[in-house]
N, C-alpha and C positions, 0 to 999 in steps of 0.2 A: 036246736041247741040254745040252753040260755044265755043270755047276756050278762058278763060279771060288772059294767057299767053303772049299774043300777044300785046295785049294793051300797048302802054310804058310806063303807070304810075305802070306798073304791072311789067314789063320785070326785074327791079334789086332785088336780093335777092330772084327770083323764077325760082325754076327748075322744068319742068312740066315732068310726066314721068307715064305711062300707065302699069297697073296690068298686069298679063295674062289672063283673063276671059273680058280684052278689055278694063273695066273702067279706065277713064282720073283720075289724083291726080296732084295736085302742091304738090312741098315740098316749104314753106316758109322760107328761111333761118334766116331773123330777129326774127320770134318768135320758130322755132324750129317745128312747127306744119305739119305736112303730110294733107292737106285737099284734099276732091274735087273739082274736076274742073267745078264747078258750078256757075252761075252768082249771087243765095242766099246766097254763101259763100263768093264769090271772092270781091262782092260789098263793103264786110265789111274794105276789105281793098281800100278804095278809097281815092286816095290821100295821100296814104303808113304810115297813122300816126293814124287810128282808131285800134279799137283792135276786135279779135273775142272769144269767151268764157273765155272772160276777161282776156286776152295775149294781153297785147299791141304790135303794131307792129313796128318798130323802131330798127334801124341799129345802131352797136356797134360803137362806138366813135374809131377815129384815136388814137395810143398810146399817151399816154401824155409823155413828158419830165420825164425820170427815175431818181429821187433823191433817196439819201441815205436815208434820213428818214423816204420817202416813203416804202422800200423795210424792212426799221428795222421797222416801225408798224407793216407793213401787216407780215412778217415773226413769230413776236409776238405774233398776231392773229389767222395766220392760218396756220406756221411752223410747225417744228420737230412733225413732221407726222410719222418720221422713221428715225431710226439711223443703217446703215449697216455700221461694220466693216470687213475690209481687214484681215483675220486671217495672210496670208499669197498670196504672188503673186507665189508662186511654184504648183505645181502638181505634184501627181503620174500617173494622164492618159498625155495622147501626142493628144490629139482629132483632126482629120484630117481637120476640121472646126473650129479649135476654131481661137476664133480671135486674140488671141496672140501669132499664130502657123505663119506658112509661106506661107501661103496665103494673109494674112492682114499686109502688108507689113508697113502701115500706124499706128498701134498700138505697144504701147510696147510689149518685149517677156518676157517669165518666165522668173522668178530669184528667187532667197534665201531670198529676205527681206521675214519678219516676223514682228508681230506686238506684243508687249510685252506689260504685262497687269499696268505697269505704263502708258505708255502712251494711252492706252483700256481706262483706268479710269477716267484720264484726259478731255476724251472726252463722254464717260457716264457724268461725274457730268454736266458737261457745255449744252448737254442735257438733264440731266433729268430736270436740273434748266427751259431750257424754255417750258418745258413739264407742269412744275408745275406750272408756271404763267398762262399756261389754264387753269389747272384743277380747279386751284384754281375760277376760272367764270365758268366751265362747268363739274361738275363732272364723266362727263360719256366719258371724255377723258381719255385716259392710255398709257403708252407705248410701242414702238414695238422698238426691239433690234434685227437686225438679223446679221449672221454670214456668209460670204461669201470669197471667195478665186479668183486666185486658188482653190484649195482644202482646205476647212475648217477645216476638221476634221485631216490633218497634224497638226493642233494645239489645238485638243481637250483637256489636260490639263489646256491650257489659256483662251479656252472655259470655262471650267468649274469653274475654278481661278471666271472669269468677273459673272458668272451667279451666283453664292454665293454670291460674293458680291454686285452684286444689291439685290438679295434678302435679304440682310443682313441689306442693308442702306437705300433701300426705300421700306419701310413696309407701307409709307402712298399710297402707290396707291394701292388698293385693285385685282388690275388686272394687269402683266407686259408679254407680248405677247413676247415671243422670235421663229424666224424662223432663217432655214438655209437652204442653198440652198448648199448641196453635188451629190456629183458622185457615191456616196454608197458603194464605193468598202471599206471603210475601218470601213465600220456601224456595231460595232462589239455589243455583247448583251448587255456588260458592258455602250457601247455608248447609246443603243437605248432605257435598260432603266433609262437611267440619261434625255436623254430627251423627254421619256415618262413622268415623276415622276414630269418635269417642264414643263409639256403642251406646247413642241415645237410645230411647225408647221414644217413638214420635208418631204421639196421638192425635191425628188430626180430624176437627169437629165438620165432619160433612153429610148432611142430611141427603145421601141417596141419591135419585135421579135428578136431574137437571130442574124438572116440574117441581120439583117439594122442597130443593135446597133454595133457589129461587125464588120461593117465594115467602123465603123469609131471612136466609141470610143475603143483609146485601148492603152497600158501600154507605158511606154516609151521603151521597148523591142518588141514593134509592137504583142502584143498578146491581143485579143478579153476579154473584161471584165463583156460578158454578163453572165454567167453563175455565180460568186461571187457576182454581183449585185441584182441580179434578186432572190439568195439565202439569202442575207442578209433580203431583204425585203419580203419575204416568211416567214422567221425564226422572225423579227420583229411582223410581225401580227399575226402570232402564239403564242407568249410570253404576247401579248398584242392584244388577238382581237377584243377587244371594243374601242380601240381606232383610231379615223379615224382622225383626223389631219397629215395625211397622203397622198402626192399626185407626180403626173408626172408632170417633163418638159420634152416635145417630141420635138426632132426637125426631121428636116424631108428637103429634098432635091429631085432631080426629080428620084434618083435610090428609093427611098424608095415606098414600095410596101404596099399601103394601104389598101388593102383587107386584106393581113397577118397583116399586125397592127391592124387594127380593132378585126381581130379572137385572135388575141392575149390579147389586151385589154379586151375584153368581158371573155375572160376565165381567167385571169386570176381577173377580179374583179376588177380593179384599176379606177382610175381616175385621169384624167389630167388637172392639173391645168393651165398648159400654153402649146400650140400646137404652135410652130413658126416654120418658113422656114427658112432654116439654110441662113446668110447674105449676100445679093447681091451687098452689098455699096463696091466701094473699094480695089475690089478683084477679083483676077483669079480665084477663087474656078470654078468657072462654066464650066471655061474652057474645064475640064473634061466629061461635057454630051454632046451628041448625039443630033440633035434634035428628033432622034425619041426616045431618051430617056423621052425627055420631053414631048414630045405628047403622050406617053406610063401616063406618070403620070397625064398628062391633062386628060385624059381620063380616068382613074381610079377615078378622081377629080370629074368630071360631073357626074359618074354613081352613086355615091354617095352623090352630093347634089342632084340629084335627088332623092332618095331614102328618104335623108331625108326632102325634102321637102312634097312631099306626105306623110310621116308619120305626120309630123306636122298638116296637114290638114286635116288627121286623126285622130288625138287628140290620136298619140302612140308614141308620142314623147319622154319623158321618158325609153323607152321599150332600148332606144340604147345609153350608156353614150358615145359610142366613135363617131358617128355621133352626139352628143348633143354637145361633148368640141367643135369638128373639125370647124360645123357652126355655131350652135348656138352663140358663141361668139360673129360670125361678126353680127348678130342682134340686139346682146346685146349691143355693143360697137355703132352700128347706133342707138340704143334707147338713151343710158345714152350721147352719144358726145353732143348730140342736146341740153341736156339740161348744160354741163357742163361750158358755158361762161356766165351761171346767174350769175356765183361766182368767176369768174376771175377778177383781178383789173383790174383798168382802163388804167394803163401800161404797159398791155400785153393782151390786151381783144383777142388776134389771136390765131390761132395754138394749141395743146394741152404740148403744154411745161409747164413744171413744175418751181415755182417761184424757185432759186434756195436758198434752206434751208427750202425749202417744208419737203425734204430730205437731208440726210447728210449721205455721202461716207466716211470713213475713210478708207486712207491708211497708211500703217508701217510707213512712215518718217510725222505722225502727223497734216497731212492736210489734209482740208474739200472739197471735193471738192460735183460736182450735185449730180453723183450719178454713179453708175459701168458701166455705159456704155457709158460714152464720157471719152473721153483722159483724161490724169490727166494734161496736161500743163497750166491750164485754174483755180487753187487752188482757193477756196473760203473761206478761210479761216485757223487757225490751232488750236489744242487743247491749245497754251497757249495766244491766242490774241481772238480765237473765232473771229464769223463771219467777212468779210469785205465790209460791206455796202456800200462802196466805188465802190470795185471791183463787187458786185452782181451786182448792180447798170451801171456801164457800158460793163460789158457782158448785160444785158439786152436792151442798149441801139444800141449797134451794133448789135444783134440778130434782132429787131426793125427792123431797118434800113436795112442787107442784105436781112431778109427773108419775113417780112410782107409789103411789099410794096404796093401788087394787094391785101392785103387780103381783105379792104374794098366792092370789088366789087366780090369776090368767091360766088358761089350760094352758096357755102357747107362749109362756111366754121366753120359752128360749126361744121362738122363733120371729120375735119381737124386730120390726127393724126402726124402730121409732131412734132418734138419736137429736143432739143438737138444732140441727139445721131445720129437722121437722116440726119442733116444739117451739123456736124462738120466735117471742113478741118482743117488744121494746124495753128491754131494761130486765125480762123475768122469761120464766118458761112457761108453757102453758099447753096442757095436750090439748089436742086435735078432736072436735064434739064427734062421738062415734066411729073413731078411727079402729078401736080395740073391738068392738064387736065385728067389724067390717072384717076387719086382718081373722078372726077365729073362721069369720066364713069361711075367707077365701082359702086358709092352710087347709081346713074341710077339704076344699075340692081338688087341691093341690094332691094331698093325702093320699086321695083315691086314687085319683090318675097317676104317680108314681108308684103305688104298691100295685095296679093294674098293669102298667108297666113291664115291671119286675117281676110278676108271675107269671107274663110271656118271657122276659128276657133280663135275667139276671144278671148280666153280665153290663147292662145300662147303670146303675149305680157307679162304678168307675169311671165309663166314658162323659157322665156326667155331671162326677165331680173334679178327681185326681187328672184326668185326661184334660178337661176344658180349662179349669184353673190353669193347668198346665202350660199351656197353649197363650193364654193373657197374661200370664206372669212373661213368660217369654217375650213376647208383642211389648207389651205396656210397662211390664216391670213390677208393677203389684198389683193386688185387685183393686181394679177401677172403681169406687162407688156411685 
């Protein structure tokens, strides 16, 4: 059978990439659809502008000119999604990875700022107000309030000060989601059940086995904190064990040994809300492995998507939450990418970056910035002027400009996870040398394996989107990034 790939009216917005049981697939990058490489399919698309099962086919418009009023609609519309505040930039761990340690020579380092609930409150009212302007057209919008640091729970007091008094002053929203993302060491019962009692969502950042968490989270007198972590959240689900709004961030490096993590997870019952690779942007961290460190973990890596790929095409997928968070994810994120530029403005149709005031960062000296993981030099705003549509507005326009240039012609590029945090240098954006070719590989191989998948078992598409989403939003409250 031939190949309709090849054709030039065909060649832009199509990446052509073959299962393992042999069968040919395009992915269509304009409408987001995975088809076959059939001439009864392909034909539909003749002359790049018909549509097939009623998907029209048609390429995302270049960004338009970034105005301020533009960016105050849409933020109006389909803003304050999420309000994280800065409890505090201090810690009691020293984490050998963290990015405001010394390694990440480019981020700020701890300090003593703190965040006091005058100025907390300041920045609750300013969003709850544009919270309420949805709600007010959609009532099945609500609010998400999470608490982050540093170490949050160094200012659990001010915690608790903030969360009385939203529950005090906005009794009109019938639902107010609070999450926090702690290190657990100081999750005492008094803590756990004040935010049991308020339906937290409580992520706690614990790398796995005792060997792997150990040897990198640990106090600022260099002592391992997996044994008071791992206790706290023991004694938490004991006091309360019907309550699962409860989940892991795992991070993970080429020393980390995934076989014990997995036996670890699996016995110990948990779930992981976010599994990331501790960060490569920017930094010597790496400097420290081997390469046959890392081929030691590559390898542990493959023995295990295999593993769980056969189970998926088994339909025992389920049977393993630590091989579900590990891959599952990356299929979830190639299902939902594809469909997520239906609903990007027309001033940012590229990339998965987030509008900024999508979300709102709050630090101790009172300014809005995207969110906790780009630098703070770049303020978007403060508690007593609120947003600056000006400045949204031309951050978006230089983002524009250094980083979506090629993006019109990327096969992938709904499937794009480039955003902020991955692009920023000091003062500008700037992509990542060969990141765009890298990411077309790897959705390549992604491609096959999930359409191989789904030709044994069709019924993996839900479990590995709508089901696992499911499942995090529950635990965590939103998707984790």
């Amino acid at each position: 059978m031939r190949s309709f790939v090849n054709k030039t009216q065909y060649d832009k917005g199509l990446l052509p990439f073959t299962s393992e049981s042999g069968i040919k697939y395009i992915y269509d990058n304009y409408t987001g659809l995975m088809l076959p490489d059939e001439p009864a399919v392909m034909d539909k698309f003749s002359g790049g502008q018909s549509d097939y099962l009623g998907v029209k086919r048609c390429s995302a418009p270049l960004p338009e000119k970034v105005s301020a009023e533009d960016v105050k609609t849409y933020i109006a519309e389909h803003g304050y999604t999420q309000l994280t505040l800065e409890m505090t930039a201090d810690c009691n761990f020293r984490c050998k990875y963290c990015i405001y340690g010394e390694h990440y020579p480019e981020t700020r380092k701890w300090d003593s700022a703190v965040l006091d609930f005058d100025t907390a409150k300041k920045a609750v009212d300013y969003y709850m107000a544009g919270v309420l302007g949805k709600y007010r057209k959609n009532p099945n919008i609500y609010p998400t309030i999470g608490f982050y640091g540093g170490e949050p729970l160094l200012r659990f007091p001010v915690i608790k000060q903030i969360v009385e008094y939203i529950d005090r002053e906005y009794t009109v929203f019938p639902e107010i989601l609070y999450t926090i993302t702690t290190n657990g060491y100081l999750l005492t019962d008094e803590i756990g059940d004040f935010m049991t009692e308020h339906s937290f969502s409580i992520i706690v950042s614990l790398d796995g086995h005792k060997e792997n968490h150990d040897r990198n989270r640990v106090t600022a007198d260099q002592k391992g904190t997996f044994d008071i972590v791992i206790g706290n959240i023991r004694r938490l689900r004991e006091r309360h064990p019907d309550y699962d709004r409860i989940g892991l961030s795992v991070c993970f490096d080429y020393k980390t040994d995934l076989i014990k993590m997995r036996e670890f997870i699996r016995s110990e019952e948990l779930f992981i809300v976010k599994f990331s690779q501790i960060s490569g942007s920017y930094t010597d961290y790496y400097d420290q492995f081997t390469v046959e460190d890392e081929q030691r973990f590559r390898d542990q890596l493959a023995t295990l998507r295999r593993e769980f790929l056969v189970s998926a095409k088994n339909g025992i997928l389920t049977d393993d939450p630590f091989l579900f968070s590990v891959f599952g994810t990356e299929y979830a994120e190639l299902s939902f990418h594809s469909m997520s530029r239906e609903t990007r403005p027309s001033f940012l149709p590229y990339t998965a970056a987030c509008i900024p005031g999508d979300k709102i960062y709050l630090t101790s000296d009172g300014k809005f910035h995207i969110c906790e993981r780009v630098p703070h030099d770049m303020p978007i705003g403060d508690v007593d002027h609120g947003f600056d549509y000006n400045v949204i507005a031309e951050l978006l326009e230089l983002y524009n400009q250094n980083v979506c240039e090629h993006c019109p012609d990327c096969p992938i590029s709904r499937m794009c996870g480039i955003c902020f945090s991955s692009v920023r240098t000091e003062h500008t954006f700037k992509p990542v040398a060969g990141y765009c070719a890298a990411m077309t590989g790897r959705c390549k191989v992604k491609m096959s394996e999930l359409t191989q998948m789904l030709e044994s078992n069709p019924d993996l598409m839900e479990q590995v989107t709508v089901d696992y989403y499911q499942e995090v939003i529950r635990k965590a409250g939103y998707i984790v990034e």
